[in-house]
C-alpha positions as CSV (number, residue, x, y, z in Angstrom):
1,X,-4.3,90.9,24.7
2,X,-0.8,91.1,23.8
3,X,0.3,88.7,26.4
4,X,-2.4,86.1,25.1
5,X,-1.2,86.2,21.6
6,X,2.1,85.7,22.6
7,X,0.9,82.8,24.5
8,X,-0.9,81.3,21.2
9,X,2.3,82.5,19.2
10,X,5.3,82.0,21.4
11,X,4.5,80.0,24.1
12,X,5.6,77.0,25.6
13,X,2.8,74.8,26.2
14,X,3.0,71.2,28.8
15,X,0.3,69.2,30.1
16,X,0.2,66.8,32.9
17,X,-3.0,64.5,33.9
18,X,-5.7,66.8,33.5
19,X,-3.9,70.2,33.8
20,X,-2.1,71.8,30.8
21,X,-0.2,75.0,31.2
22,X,1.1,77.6,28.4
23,X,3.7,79.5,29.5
24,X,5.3,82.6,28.4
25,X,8.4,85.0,29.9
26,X,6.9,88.7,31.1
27,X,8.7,90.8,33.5
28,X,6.6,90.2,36.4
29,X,7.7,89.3,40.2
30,X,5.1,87.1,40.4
31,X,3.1,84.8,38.1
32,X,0.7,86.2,36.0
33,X,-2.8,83.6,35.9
34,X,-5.1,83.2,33.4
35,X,-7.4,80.4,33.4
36,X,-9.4,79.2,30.0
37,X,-12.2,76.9,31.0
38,X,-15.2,77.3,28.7
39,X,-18.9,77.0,28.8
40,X,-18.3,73.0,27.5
41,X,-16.7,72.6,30.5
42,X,-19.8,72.6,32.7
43,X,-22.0,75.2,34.4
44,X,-20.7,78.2,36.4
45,X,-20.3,76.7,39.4
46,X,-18.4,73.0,37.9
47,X,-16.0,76.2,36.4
48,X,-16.0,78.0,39.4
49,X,-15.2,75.3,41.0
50,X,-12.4,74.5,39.0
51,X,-11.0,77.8,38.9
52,X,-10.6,77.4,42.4
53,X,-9.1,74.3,42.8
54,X,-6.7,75.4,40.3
55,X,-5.3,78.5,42.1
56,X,-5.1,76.8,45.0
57,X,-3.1,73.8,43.2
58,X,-1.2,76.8,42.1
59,X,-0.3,78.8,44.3
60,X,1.0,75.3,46.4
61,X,3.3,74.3,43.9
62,X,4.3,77.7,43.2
63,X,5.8,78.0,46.9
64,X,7.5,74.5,46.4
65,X,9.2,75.6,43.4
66,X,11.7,78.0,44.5
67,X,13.0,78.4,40.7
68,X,9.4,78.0,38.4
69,X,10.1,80.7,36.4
70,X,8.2,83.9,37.2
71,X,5.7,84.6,33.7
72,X,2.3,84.6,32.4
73,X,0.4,81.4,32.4
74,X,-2.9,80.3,31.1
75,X,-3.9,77.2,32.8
76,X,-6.6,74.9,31.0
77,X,-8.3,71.7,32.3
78,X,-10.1,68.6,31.5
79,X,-13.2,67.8,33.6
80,X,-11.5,65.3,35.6
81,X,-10.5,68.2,37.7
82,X,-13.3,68.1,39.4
83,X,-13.3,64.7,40.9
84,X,-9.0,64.3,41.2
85,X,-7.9,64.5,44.7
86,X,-6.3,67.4,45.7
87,X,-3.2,65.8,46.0
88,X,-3.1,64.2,42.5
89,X,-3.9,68.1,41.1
90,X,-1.2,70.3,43.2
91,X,1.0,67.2,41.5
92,X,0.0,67.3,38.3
93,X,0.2,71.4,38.4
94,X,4.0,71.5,39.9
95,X,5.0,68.3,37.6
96,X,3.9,71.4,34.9
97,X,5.9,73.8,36.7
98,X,8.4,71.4,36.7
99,X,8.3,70.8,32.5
100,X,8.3,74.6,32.0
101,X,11.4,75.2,33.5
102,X,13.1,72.3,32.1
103,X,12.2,73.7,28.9
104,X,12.5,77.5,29.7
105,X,16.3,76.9,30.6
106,X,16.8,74.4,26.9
107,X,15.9,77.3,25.7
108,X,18.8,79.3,27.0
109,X,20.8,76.2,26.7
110,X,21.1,75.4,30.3
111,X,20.9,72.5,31.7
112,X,18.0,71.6,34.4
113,X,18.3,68.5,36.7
114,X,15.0,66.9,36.6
């Protein structure tokens, strides 16, 4: 619970397409997932679904960013998750990955070449 109010409170939130991403720093090897798709979205399996789709989008761009900062993130989507090709998602979720750690190093006041 603690990590999801610091998410609400302190975290740093980027959307691209239909994916947005709130991101926070934990000390964690690997990144923490949380997805937040409600009953509005659809029925179980549309959420299931896009649950999947999601991790798997993921856990792709995760491996192609060497330097995404490790961290807990809740992932949300629009319904258009359902029908974008694969290819458009695992973009849409590492241009995310991308935004986060251009913003995690402003933070530190580093620079980050995009």
């Amino acid at each position: 619970r603690s990590v999801f109010r610091q998410l609400r409170t302190q975290g740093i939130n980027v959307r691209s397409g239909p994916v947005r991403v709130s991101y926070v720093s934990v000390s964690a090897a690997q990144p923490q997932l949380a997805f937040a798709i409600s009953r509005r979205f659809g029925n179980a399996v549309a959420r299931n679904r896009a649950r999947r789709r999601l991790r798997a989008a993921f856990g792709s761009a995760w491996a192609a960013s060497p330097t995404a900062p490790a961290g807990a993130y809740l992932v949300m989507a629009d319904r258009a998750v359902l029908t974008a090709p694969y290819s458009g998602l695992e973009h849409a979720v590492r241009s995310c990955l991308t935004k986060v750690e251009q913003r995690v190093a402003a933070r530190a006041g580093q620079v980050v070449a995009p």
